[in-house]
VOVEX-41838 format. One record per residue (C-alpha): residue number from 1; chain; x, y, z. Coordinates in steps of 0.2 Angstrom, whole numbers, plus 5000, padded with zeros to 4 digits. Example, Ala and Ser with C-alpha at 12.3 -4.5 7.8 and 13.67 -1.06 7.14 Angstrom:
BEGIN
    k  c    c1    c2    c3
    1  A  5062  4978  5039
    2  A  5068  4995  5036
% end
This chain:
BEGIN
    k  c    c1    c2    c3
    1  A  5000  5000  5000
    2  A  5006  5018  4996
    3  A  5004  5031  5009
    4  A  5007  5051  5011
    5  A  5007  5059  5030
    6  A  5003  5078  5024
    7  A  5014  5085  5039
    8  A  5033  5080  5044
    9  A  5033  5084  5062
   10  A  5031  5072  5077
   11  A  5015  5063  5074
   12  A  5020  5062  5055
   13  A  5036  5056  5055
   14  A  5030  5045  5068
   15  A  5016  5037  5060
   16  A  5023  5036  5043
   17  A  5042  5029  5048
   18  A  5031  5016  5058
   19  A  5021  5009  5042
   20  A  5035  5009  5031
   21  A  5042  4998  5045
   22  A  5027  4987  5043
   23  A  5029  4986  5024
   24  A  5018  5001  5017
   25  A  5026  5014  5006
   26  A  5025  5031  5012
   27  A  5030  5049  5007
   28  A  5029  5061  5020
   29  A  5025  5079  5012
   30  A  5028  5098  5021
   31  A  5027  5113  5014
   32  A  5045  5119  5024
   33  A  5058  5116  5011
   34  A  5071  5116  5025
   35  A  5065  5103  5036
   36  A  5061  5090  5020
   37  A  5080  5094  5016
   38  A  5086  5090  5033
   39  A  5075  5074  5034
   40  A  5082  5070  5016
   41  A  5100  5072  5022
   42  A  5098  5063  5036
   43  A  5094  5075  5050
   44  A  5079  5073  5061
   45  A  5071  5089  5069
   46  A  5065  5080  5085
   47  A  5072  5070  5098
   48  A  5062  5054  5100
   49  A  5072  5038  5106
   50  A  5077  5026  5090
   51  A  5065  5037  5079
   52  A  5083  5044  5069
   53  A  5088  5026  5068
   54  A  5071  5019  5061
   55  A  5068  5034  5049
   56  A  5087  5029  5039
   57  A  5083  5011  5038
   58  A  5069  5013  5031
   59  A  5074  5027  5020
   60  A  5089  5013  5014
   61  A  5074  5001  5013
   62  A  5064  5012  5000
   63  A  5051  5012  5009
   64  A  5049  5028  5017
   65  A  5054  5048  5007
   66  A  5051  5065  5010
   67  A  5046  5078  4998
   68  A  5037  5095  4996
   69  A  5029  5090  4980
   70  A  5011  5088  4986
   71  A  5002  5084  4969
   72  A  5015  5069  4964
   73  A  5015  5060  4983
   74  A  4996  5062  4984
   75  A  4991  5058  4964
   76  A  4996  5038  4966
   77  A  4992  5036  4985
   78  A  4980  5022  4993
   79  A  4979  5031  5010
   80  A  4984  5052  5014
   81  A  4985  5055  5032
   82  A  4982  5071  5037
   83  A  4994  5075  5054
   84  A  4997  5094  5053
   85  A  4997  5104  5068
   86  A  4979  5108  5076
   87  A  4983  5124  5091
   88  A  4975  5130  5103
   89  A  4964  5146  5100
   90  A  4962  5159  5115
   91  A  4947  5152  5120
   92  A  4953  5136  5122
   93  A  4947  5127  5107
   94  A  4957  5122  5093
   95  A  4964  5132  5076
   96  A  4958  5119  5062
   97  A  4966  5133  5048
   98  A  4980  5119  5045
   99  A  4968  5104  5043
  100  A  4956  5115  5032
  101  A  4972  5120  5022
  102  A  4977  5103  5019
  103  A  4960  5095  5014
  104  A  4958  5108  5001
  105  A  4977  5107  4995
  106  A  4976  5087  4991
  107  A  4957  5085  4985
  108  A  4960  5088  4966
  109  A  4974  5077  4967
  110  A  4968  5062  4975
  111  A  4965  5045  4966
  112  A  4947  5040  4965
  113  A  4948  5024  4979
  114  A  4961  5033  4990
  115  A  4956  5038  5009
  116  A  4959  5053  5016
  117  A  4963  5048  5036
  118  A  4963  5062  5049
  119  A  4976  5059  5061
  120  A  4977  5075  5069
  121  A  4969  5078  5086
  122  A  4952  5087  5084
  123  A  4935  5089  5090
  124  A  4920  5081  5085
  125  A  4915  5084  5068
  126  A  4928  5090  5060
  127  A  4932  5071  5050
  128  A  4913  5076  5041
  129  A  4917  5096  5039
  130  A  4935  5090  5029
  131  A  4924  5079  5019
  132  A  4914  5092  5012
  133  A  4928  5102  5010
  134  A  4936  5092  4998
  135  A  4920  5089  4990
  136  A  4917  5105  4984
  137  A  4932  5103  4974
  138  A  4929  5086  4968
  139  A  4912  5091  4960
  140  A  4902  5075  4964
  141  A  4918  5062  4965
  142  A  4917  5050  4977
  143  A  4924  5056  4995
  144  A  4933  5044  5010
  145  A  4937  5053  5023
  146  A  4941  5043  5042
  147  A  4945  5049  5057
  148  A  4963  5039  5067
  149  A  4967  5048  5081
  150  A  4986  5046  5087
  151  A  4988  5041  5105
  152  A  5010  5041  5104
  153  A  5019  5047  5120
  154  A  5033  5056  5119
  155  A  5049  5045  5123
  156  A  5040  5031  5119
  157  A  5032  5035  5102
  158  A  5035  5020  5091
  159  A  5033  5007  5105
  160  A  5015  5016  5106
  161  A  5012  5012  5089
  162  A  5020  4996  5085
  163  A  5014  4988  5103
  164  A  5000  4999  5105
  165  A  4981  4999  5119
  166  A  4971  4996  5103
  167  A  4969  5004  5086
  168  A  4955  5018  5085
  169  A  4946  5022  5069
  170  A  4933  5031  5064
  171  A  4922  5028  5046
  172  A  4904  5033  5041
  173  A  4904  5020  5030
  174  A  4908  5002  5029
  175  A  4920  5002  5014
  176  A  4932  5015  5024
  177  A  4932  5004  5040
  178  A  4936  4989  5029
  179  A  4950  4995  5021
  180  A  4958  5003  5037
  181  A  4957  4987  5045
  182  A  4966  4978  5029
  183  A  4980  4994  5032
  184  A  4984  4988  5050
  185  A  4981  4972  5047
  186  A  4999  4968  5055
  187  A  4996  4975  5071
  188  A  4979  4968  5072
  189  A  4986  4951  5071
  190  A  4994  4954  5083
  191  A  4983  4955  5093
  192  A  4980  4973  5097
  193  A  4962  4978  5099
  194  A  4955  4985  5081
  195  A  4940  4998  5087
  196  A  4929  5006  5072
  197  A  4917  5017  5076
  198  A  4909  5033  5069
  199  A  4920  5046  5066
  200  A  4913  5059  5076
  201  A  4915  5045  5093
  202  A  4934  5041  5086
  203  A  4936  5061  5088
  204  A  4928  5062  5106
  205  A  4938  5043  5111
  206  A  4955  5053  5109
  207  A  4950  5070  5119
  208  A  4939  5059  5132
  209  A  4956  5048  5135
  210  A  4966  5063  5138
  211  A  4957  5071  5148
  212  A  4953  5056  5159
  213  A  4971  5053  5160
  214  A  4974  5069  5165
  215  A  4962  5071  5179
  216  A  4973  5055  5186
  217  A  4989  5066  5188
  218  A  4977  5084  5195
  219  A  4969  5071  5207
  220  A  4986  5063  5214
  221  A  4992  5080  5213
  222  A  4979  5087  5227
  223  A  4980  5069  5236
  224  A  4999  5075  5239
  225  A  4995  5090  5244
  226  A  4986  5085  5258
  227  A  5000  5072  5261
  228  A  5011  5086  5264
  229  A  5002  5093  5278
  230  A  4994  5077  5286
  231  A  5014  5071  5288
  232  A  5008  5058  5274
  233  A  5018  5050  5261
  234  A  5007  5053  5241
  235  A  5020  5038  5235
  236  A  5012  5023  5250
  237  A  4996  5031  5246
  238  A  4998  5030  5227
  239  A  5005  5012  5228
  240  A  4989  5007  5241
  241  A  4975  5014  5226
  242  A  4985  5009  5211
  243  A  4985  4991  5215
  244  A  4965  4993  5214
  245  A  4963  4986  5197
  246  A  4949  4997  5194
  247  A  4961  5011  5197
  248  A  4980  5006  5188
  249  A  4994  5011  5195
  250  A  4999  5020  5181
  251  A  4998  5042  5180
  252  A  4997  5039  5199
  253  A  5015  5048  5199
  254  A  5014  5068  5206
  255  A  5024  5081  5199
  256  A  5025  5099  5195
  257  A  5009  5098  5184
  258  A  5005  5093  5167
  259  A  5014  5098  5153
  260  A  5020  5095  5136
  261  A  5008  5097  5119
  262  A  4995  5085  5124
  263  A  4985  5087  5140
  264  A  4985  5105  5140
  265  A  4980  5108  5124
  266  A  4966  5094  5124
  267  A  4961  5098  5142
  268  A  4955  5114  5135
  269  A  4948  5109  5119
  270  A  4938  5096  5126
  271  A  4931  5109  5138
  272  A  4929  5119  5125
  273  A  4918  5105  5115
  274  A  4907  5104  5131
  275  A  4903  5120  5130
  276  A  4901  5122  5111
  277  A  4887  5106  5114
  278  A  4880  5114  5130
  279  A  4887  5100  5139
  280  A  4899  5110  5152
  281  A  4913  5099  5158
  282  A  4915  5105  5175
  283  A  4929  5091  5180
  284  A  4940  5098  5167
  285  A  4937  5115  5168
  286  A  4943  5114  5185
  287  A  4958  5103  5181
  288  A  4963  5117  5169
  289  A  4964  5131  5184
  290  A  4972  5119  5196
  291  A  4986  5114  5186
  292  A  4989  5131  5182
  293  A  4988  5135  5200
  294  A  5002  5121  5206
  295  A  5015  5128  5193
  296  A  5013  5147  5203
  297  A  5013  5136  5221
  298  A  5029  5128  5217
  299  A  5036  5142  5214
  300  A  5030  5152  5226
  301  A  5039  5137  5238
  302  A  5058  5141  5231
  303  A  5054  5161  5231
  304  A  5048  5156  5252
  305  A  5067  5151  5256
  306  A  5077  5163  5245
  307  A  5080  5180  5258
  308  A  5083  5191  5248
  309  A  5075  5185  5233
  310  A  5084  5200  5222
  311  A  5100  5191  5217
  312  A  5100  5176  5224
  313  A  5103  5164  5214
  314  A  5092  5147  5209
  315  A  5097  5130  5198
  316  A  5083  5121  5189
  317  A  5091  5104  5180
  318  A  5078  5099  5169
  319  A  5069  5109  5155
  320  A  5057  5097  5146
  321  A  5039  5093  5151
  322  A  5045  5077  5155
  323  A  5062  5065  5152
  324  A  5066  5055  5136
  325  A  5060  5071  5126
  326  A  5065  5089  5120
  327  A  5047  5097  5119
  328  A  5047  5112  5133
  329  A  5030  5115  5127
  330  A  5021  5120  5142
  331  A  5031  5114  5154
  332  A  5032  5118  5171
  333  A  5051  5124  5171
  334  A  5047  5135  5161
  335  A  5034  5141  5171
  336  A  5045  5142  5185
  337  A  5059  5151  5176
  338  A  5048  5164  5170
  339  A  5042  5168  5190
  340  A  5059  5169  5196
  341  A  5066  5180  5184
  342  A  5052  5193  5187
  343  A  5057  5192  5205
  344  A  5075  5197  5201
  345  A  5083  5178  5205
  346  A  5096  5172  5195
  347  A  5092  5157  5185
  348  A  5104  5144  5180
  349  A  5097  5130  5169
  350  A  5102  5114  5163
  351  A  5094  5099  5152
  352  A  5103  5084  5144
  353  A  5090  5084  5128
  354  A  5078  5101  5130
  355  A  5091  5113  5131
  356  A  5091  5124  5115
  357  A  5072  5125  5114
  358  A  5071  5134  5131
  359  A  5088  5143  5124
  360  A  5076  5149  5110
  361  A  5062  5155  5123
  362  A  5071  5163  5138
  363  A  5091  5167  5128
  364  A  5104  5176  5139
  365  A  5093  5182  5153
  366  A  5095  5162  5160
  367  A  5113  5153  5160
  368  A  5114  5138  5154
  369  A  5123  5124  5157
  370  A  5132  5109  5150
  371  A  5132  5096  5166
  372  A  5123  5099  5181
  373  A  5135  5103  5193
  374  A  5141  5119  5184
  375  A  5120  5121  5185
  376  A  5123  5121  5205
  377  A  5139  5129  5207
  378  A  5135  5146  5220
  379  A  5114  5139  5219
  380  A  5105  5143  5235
  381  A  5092  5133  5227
  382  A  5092  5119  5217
  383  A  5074  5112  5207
  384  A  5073  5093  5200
  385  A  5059  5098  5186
  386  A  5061  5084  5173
  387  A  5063  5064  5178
  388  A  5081  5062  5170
  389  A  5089  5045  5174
  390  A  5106  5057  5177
  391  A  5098  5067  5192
  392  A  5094  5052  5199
  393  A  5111  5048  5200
  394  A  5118  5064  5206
  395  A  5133  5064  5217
  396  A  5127  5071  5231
  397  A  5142  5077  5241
  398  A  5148  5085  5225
  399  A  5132  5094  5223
  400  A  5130  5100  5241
  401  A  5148  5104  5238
  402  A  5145  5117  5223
  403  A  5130  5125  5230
  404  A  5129  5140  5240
  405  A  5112  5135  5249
  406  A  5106  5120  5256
  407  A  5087  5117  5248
  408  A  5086  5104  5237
  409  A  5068  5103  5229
  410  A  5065  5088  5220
  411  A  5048  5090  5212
  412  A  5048  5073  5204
  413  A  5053  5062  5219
  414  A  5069  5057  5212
  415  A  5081  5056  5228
  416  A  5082  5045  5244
  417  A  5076  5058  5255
  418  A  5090  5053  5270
  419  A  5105  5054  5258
  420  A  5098  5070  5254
  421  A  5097  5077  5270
  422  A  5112  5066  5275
  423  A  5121  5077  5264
  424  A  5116  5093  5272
  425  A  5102  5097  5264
  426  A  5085  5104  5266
  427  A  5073  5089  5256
  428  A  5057  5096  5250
  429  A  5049  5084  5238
  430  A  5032  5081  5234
  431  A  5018  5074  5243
  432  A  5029  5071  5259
  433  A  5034  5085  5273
  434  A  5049  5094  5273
  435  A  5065  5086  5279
  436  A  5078  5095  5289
  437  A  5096  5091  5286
  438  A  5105  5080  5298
  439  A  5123  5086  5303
  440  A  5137  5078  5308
  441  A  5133  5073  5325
  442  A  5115  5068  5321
  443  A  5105  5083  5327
  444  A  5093  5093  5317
  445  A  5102  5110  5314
  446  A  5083  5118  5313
  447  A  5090  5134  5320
  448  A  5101  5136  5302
  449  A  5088  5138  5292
  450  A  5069  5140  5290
  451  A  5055  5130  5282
  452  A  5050  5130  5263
  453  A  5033  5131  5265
  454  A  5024  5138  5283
  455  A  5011  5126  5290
  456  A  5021  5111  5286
  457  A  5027  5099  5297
  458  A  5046  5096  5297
  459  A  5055  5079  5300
  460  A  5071  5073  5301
  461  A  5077  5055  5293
% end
C-alpha cells in the first residue's frame, strides 16, 4: 500500500516511519523546504528515542521519502493522512486553519479509491466538515474521509504504535472501515484491539482519553497535597490505590503539573467542546485552573526560602515537560523560570536533551549549562523539574559541595530523601513534609535555616 502523511513533524514522521516499517510505502510531504531537506540528508528535527535510527533504515529500505511536492506524493496514494498541527485558540478550542488547508490542498489530486485519514487531534465533527471540504472541489467524485486519532507518548512514540492499547478508527461507512482494517492488518494480528466506530465517537475517544488521563495526575496531585500537611507520604498512598485494578497504577506519579503538547491543549479543547454542545465539563474546567495553580505554588515554595530573593541565585536541571524528550512546550520549568526571573533571581538552567528550545524561549537572561554541577555551582536553590535517569544519579556530596544553599527541591521524587538530608540538605519533595538536614553529630540543625513552605510539618530521617 502507498501512503502520504501531509505533515513531517512528530505525529507524522512517527506514523509514517512506523508503516513503512510494517511494509507500506510512504511519502511524508511539508510545505517547509528546510525541514524535508534535513530529513532527506539525514537530520531529524526531533528528539524521540530510535525514531533517527528507524527513519534511515527505512529510507535505505525504499520504503519511506520526503518531499514537498504535494500533487505527485498524493496523485498515486492508497491512503493520505492528514497529521498537521491543530493549536490552541484563546478560548481554548482548537485552530483547524491547518487541517482545512490541507484538505483543500490534496482534493483535486487524489486518486478515485484513496482515503483521506485524519490523524490530527480534533473535536468532534471536524472528519465530516473535511469531507465536504474536499467535496466542493471534487464536484460530485466520490469522498473517503476517516478519522485515526494518534495516542504516541513522547519518549516512547513507536513502542505506542507498534505495541499499542488498541487501534481507534473512525468511518461513516463500511468500505472505509474495511480497508483501514486491511492497512493495519499487521498489528491487528497481533493481537492489538482493532475499534471502528463513527468518526465523530473516534474524535471524542481521543479527547475523552486525555482528559481522563489527566484528571489521574490533577487528582494525585491534590492527594499529595494533603500528604504534605497530614505528615503523609502521596508515593504509599499512590502504591495502596493503584493496586486497585479498577484504578491502575499508572499516572498515579505527582509532579510539578502537566505539561507538554497534549494534555493542556486537549484539556481545554475538550472543555471547549462541552461547551460548544452545552454540555459543560466542569471536572475539566477545573483541572485546567488547578494545574495552572500548582506551577505558581511551586514556585512560590523556592521564592519562600530565598532571603533576599533579588540576586539570589536558583538551579533548575531539567527543562522538558518530562524526560526522554525535547518538547518544553508548556512545561512547568518553564513556568517556573519565567516567576523567578520577574522576581529578580538568577536562574541557571540545565537539560541533557531540552536545552536549545528553552535557549530559544528565555536566551541570555537564563545561564545555561552543560552538566549539572556547573548548573549548582553558588545555587542557593536547586529544582529537579524533569525525571532524567542522570539526576537520579547525582553525586550528592559533589552537589552540596557546589552549592551555595542547602534546599534541594525535588519535584519529581527522584532522591532517597535521608541521603539527601544526610548530605546537608533541606529535602522538600512532593507529597511528603519537609525534611531538615542532619549534621554531623546527628541533630537537626533547625536553628540554620527556616521551612519551605509555613504550616508544614518538618522531620528529620
Amino acid at each position: 500500500m502507498k501512503l502520504v502523511l501531509i505533515g513531517a513533524g512528530y505525529v507524522g514522521l512517527t506514523t509514517g516511519t512506523c508503516f513503512a516499517s510494517l511494509g507500506c510505502h510512504v511519502s511524508c510531504v511539508d510545505l517547509s523546504e528546510t525541514r524535508i531537506s534535513d530529513l532527506q540528508n539525514g537530520h531529524v528535527p526531533i528528539f524521540e528515542p530510535g525514531l533517527a535510527d528507524l527513519i534511515r533504515q527505512m529510507a535505505a529500505a525504499g520504503r519511506l521519502n520526503f518531499s514537498t511536492d504535494l500533487r505527485d506524493a498524493v496523485s498515486s496514494a492508497d491512503f493520505v493522512f492528514i497529521a498537521v498541527g491543530t493549536p490552541s485558540r484563546p478560548d481554548g478550542d482548537i485552530d483547524l486553519s491547518q487541517v482545512d488547508a490541507a484538505a483543500r490542498d490534496i482534493a483535486p489530486y487524489l486518486a478515485e479509491n484513496a482515503i483521506v485519514v485524519i490523524k490530527s487531534t480534533v473535536v468532534a465533527g471536524t472528519a465530516r466538515a473535511v469531507c465536504e471540504i474536499i467535496k466542493k472541489t471534487r464536484k460530485g467524485k466520490s469522498v473517503r474521509v476517516a478519522s485515526n486519532p494518534e495516542f504516541l507518548r513522547e519518549g516512547s512514540a513507536i513502542a505506542d504504535f507498534l505495541e499499542a492499547d488498541r487501534v481507534v478508527v473512525g468511518a461513516d461507512d463500511h468500505s472505509t472501515a474495511v480497508a483501514l482494517r486491511s492497512l493495519y492488518r499487521p498489528l491487528i494480528d497481533k493481537g492489538i484491539p482493532f475499534i471502528s466506530t463513527s468518526t465523530t465517537d473516534a474524535e471524542l475517544i481521543k479527547y475523552a482519553a486525555n482528559a481522563f488521563l489527566a484528571l489521574k495526575i490533577g487528582f494525585i496531585n491534590d492527594v499529595a497535597n494533603i500528604c504534605e500537611n497530614a505528615g503523609g507520604d502521596v508515593s504509599a498512598v499512590a502504591r495502596g490505590i493503584g493496586t486497585d485494578r479498577r484504578i491502575g497504577e499508572n499516572f498515579l506519579q505527582p509532579g510539578p503539573g502537566f505539561g507538554g503538547s497534549c494534555f493542556p491543549k486537549d484539556t481545554r479543547a475538550f472543555a471547549a467542546t462541552g461547551r460548544r454542545y452545552k454540555a459543560p465539563q466542569g471536572l475539566i474546567e477545573q483541572l485546567i485552573s488547578a494545574n495552572d495553580e500548582r506551577k505558581a505554588m511551586l514556585a512560590e515554595r523556592i521564592l519562600g526560602v530565598l532571603e533576599p530573593r533579588r540576586c539570589s541565585r536558583v538551579a533548575i536541571l531539567g527543562l522538558a515537560f518530562k524526560a526522554s524528550t525535547d518538547d518544553v512546550r508548556e512545561s512547568a520549568a518553564l513556568s517556573l523560570i519565567e516567576t523567578l526571573l520577574k522576581e529578580g533571581v538568577e536562574v541557571g538552567a540545565h537539560d541533557p536533551q531540552a536545552r536549545r528550545k528553552a535557549q530559544d524561549l528565555f536566551g541570555a537572561d537564563v545561564t545555561w549549562h552543560e552538566d549539572p554541577y556547573s548548573a549548582v555551582r553558588g545555587a542557593d536553590a536547586v529544582a529537579i523539574m524533569t525525571e532524567w535517569e542522570e539526576y537520579r544519579d547525582l553525586d550528592l556530596t559533589r552537589l552540596s559541595d557546589l552549592m551555595a544553599g542547602k534546599h534541594l527541591f525535588d519535584f519529581r521524587n527522584l532522591l532517597v530523601a535521608k541521603d539527601v538530608t544526610g548530605h546537608g540538605l533541606f529535602y522538600h519533595s512532593i507529597g511528603r513534609p519537609l525534611l531538615w538536614p542532619r549534621t554531623l553529630n546527628g541533630t537537626s540543625g533547625m536553628a540554620e535555616a527556616r521551612p519551605a513552605l509555613s504550616g508544614i510539618a518538618a522531620s528529620v530521617v
